[in-house]
LUMLUMDREN-2810 file (N, C-alpha, C; in Angstrom, 1 decimal):
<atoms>
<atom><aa>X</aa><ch>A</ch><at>N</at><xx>222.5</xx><yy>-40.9</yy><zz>-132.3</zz></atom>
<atom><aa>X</aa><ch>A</ch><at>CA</at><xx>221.8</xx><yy>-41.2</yy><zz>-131.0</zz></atom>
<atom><aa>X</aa><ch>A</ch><at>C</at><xx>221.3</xx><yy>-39.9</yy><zz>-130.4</zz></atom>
<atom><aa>X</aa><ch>A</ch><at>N</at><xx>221.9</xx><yy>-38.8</yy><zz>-130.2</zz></atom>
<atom><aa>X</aa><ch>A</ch><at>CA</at><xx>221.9</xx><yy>-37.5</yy><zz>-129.6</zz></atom>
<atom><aa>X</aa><ch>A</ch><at>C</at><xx>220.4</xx><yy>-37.0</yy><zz>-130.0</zz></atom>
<atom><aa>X</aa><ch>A</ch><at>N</at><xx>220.3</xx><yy>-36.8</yy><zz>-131.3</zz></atom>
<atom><aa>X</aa><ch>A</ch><at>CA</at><xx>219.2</xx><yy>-35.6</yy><zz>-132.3</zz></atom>
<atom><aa>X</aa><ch>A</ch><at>C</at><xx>218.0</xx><yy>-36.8</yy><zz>-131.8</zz></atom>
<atom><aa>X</aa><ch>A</ch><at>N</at><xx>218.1</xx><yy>-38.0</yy><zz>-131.8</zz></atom>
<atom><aa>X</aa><ch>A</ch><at>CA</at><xx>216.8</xx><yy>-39.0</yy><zz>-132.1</zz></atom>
<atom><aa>X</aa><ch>A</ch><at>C</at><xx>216.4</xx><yy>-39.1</yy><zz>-130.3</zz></atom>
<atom><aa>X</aa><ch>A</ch><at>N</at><xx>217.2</xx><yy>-38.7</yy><zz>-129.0</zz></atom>
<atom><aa>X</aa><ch>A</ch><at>CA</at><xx>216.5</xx><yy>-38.3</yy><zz>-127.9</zz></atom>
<atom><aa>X</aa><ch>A</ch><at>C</at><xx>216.4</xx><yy>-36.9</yy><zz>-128.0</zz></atom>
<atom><aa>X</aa><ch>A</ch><at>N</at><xx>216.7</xx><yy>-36.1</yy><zz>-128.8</zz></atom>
<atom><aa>X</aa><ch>A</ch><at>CA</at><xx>216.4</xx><yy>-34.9</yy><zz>-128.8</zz></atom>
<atom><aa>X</aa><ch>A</ch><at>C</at><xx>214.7</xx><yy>-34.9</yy><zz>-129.7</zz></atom>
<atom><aa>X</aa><ch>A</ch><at>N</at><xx>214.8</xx><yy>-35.5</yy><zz>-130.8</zz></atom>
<atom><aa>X</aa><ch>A</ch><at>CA</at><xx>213.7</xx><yy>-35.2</yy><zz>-131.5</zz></atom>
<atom><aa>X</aa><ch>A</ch><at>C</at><xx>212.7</xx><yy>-35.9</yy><zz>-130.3</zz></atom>
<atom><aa>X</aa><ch>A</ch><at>N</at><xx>212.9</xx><yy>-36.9</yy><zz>-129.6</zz></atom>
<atom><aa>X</aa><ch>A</ch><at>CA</at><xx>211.8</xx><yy>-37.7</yy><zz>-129.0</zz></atom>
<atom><aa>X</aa><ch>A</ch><at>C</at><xx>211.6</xx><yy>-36.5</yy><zz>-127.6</zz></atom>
<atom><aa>X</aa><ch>A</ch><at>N</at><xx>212.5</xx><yy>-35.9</yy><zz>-127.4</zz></atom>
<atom><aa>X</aa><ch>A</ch><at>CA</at><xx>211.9</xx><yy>-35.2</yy><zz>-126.3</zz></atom>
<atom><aa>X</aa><ch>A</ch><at>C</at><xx>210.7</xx><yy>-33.8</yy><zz>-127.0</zz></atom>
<atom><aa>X</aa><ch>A</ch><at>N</at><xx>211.4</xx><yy>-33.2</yy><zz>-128.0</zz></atom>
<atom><aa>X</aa><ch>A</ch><at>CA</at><xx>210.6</xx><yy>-32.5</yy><zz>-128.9</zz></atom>
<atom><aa>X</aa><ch>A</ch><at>C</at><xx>209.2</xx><yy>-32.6</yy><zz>-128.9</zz></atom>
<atom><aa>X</aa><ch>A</ch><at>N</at><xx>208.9</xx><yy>-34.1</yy><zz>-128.8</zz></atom>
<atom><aa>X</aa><ch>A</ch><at>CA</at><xx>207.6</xx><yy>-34.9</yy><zz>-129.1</zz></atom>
<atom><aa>X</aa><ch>A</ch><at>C</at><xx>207.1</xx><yy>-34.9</yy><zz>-128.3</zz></atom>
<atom><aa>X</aa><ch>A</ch><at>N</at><xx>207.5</xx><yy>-35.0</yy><zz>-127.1</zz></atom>
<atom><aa>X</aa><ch>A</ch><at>CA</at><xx>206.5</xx><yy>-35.2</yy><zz>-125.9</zz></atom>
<atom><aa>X</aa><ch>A</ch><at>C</at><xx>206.2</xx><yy>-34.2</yy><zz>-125.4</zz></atom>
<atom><aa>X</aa><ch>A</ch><at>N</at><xx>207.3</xx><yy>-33.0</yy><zz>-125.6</zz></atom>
<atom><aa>X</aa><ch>A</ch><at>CA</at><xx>207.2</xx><yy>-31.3</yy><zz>-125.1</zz></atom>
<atom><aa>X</aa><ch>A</ch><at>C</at><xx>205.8</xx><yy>-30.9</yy><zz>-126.1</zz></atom>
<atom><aa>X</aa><ch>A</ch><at>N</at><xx>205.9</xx><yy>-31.5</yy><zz>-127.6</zz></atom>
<atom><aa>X</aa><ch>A</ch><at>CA</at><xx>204.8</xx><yy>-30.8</yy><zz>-128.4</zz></atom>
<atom><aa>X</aa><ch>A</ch><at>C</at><xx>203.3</xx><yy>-31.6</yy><zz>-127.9</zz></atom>
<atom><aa>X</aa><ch>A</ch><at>N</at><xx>203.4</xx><yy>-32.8</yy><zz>-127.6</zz></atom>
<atom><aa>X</aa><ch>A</ch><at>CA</at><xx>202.4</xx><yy>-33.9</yy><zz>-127.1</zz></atom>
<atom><aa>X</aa><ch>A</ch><at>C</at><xx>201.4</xx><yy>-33.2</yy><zz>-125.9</zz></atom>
<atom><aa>X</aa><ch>A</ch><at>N</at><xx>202.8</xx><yy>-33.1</yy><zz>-124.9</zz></atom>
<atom><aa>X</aa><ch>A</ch><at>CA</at><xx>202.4</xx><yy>-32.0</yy><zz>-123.6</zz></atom>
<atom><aa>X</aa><ch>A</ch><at>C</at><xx>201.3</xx><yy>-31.2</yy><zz>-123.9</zz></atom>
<atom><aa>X</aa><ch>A</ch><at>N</at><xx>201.8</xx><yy>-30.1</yy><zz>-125.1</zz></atom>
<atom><aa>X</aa><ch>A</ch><at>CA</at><xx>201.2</xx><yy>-28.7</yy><zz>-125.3</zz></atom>
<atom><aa>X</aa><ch>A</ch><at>C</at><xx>199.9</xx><yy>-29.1</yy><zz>-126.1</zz></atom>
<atom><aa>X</aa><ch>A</ch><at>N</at><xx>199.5</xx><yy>-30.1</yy><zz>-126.9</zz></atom>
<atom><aa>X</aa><ch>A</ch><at>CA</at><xx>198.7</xx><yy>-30.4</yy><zz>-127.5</zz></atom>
<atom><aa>X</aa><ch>A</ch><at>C</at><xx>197.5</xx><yy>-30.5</yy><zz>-126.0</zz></atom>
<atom><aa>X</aa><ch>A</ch><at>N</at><xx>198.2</xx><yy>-31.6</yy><zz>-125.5</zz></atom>
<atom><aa>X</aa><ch>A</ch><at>CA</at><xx>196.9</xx><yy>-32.2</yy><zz>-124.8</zz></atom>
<atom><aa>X</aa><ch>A</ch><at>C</at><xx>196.9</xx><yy>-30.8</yy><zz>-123.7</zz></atom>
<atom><aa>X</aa><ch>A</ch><at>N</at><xx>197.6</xx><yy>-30.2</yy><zz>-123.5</zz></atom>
<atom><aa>X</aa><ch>A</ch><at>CA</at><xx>197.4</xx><yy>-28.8</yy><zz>-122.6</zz></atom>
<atom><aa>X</aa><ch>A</ch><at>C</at><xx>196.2</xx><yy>-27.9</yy><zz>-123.2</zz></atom>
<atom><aa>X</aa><ch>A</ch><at>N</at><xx>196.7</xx><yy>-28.1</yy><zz>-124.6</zz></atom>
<atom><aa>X</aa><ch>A</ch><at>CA</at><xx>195.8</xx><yy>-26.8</yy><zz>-125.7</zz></atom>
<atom><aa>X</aa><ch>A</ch><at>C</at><xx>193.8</xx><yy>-27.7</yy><zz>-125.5</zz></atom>
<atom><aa>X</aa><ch>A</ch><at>N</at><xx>193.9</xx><yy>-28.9</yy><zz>-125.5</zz></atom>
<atom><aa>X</aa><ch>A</ch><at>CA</at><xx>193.3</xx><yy>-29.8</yy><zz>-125.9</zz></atom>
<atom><aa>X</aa><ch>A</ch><at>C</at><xx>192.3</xx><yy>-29.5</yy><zz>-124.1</zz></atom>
<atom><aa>X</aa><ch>A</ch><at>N</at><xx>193.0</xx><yy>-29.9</yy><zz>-123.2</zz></atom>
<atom><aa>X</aa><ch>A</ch><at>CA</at><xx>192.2</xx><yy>-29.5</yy><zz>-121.6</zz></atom>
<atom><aa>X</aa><ch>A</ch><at>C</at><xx>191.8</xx><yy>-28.2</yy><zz>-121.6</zz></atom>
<atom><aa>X</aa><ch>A</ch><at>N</at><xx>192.4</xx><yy>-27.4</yy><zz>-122.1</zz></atom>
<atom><aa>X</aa><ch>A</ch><at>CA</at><xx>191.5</xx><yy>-25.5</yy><zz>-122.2</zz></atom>
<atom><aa>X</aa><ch>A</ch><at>C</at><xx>190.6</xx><yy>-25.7</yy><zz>-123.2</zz></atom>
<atom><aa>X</aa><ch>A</ch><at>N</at><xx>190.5</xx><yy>-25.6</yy><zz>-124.1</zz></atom>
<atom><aa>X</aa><ch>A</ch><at>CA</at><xx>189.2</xx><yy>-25.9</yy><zz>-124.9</zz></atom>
<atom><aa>X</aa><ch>A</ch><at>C</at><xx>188.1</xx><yy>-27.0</yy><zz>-124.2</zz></atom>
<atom><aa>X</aa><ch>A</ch><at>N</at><xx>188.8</xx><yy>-28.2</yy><zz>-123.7</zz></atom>
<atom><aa>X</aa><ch>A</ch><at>CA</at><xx>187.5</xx><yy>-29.3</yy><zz>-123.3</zz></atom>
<atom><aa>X</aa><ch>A</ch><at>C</at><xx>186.6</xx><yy>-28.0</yy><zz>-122.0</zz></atom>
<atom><aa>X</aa><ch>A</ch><at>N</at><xx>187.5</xx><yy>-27.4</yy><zz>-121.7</zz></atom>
<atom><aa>X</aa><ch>A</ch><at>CA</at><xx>187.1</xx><yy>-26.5</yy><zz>-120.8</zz></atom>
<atom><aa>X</aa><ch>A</ch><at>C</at><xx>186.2</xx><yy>-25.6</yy><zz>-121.3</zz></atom>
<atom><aa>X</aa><ch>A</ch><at>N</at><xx>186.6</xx><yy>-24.7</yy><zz>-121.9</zz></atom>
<atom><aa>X</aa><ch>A</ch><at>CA</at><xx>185.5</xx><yy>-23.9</yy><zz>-122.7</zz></atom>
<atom><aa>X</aa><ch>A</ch><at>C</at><xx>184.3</xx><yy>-24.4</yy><zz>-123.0</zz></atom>
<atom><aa>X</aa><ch>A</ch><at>N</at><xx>184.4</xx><yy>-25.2</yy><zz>-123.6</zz></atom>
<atom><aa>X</aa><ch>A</ch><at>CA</at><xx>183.6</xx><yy>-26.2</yy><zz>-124.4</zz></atom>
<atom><aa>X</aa><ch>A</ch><at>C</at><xx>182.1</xx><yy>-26.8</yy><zz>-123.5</zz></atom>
<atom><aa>X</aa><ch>A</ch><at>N</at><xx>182.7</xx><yy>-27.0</yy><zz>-121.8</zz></atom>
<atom><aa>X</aa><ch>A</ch><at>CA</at><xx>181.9</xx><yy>-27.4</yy><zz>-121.3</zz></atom>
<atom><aa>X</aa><ch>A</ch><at>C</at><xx>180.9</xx><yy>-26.0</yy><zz>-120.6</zz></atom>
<atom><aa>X</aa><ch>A</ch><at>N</at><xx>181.8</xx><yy>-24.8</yy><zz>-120.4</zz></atom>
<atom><aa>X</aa><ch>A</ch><at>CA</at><xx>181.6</xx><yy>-23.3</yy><zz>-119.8</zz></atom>
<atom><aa>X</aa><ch>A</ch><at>C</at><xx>180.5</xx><yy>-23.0</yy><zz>-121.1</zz></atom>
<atom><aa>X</aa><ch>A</ch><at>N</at><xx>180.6</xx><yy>-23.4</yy><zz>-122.2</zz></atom>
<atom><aa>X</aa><ch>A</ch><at>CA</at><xx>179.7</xx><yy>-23.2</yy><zz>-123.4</zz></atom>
<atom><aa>X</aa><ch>A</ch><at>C</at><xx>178.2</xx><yy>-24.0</yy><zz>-123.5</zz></atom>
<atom><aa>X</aa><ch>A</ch><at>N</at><xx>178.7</xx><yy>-25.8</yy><zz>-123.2</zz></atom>
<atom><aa>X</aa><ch>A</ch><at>CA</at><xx>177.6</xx><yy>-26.5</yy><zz>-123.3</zz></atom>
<atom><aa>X</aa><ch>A</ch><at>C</at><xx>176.5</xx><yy>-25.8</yy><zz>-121.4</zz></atom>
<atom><aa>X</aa><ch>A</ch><at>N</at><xx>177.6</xx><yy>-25.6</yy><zz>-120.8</zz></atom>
<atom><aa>X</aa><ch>A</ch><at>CA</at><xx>176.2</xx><yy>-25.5</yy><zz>-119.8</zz></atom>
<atom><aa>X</aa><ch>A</ch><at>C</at><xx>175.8</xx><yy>-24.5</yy><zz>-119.6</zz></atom>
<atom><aa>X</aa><ch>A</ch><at>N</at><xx>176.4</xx><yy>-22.8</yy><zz>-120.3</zz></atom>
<atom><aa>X</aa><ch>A</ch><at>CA</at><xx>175.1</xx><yy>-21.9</yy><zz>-120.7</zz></atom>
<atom><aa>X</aa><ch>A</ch><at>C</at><xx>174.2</xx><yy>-22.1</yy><zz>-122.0</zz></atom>
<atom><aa>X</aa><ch>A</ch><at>N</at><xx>174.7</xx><yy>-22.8</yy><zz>-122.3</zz></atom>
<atom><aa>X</aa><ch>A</ch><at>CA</at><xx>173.5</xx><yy>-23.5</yy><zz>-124.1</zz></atom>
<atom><aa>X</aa><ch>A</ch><at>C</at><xx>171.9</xx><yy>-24.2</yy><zz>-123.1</zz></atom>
<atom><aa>X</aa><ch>A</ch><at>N</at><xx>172.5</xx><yy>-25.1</yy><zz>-122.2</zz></atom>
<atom><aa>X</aa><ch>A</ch><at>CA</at><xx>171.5</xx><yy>-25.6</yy><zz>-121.3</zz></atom>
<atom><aa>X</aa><ch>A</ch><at>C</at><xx>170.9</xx><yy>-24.8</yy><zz>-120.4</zz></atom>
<atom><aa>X</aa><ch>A</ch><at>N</at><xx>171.6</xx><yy>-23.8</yy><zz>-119.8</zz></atom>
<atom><aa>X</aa><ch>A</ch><at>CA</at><xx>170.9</xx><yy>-22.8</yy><zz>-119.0</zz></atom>
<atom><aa>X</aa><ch>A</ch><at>C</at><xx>169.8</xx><yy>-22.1</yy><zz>-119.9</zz></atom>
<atom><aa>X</aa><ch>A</ch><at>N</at><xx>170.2</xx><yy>-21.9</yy><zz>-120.9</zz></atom>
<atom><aa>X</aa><ch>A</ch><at>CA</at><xx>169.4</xx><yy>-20.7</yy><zz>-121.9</zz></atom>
<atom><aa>X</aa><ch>A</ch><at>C</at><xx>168.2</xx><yy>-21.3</yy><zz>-122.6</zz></atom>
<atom><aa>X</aa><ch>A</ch><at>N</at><xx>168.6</xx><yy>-23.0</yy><zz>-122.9</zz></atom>
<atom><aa>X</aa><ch>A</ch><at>CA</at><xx>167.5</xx><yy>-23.5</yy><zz>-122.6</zz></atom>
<atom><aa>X</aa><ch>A</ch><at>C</at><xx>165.9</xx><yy>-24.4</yy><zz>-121.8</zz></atom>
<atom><aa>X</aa><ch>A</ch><at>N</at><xx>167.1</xx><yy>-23.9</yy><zz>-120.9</zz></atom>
<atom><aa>X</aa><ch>A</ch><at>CA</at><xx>165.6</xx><yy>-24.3</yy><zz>-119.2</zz></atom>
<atom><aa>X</aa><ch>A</ch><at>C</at><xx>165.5</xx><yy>-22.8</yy><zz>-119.5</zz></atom>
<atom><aa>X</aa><ch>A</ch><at>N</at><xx>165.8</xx><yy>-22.0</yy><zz>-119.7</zz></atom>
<atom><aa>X</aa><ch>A</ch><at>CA</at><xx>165.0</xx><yy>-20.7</yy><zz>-119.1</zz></atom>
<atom><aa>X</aa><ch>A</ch><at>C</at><xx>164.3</xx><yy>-20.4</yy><zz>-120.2</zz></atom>
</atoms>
């Protein structure tokens, strides 16, 4: 019972970090798409 709330907490701490990793990139990503559009209006 112990290891299987341990592995399930594991999961959500790695889940966490995914979707953490996952919001800094969407981030970039958008700091990317709207100098790609700046560069081309100009």
């Amino acid at each position: 019972m112990g290891t299987k709330i341990q592995k399930g907490r594991l999961k959500t701490v790695s889940d966490d970090l995914f979707l953490f990793h996952a919001l800094i990139n969407n981030k970039n990503l958008t700091k990317i798409k709207s100098q790609l559009i700046i560069t081309i209006l100009n």
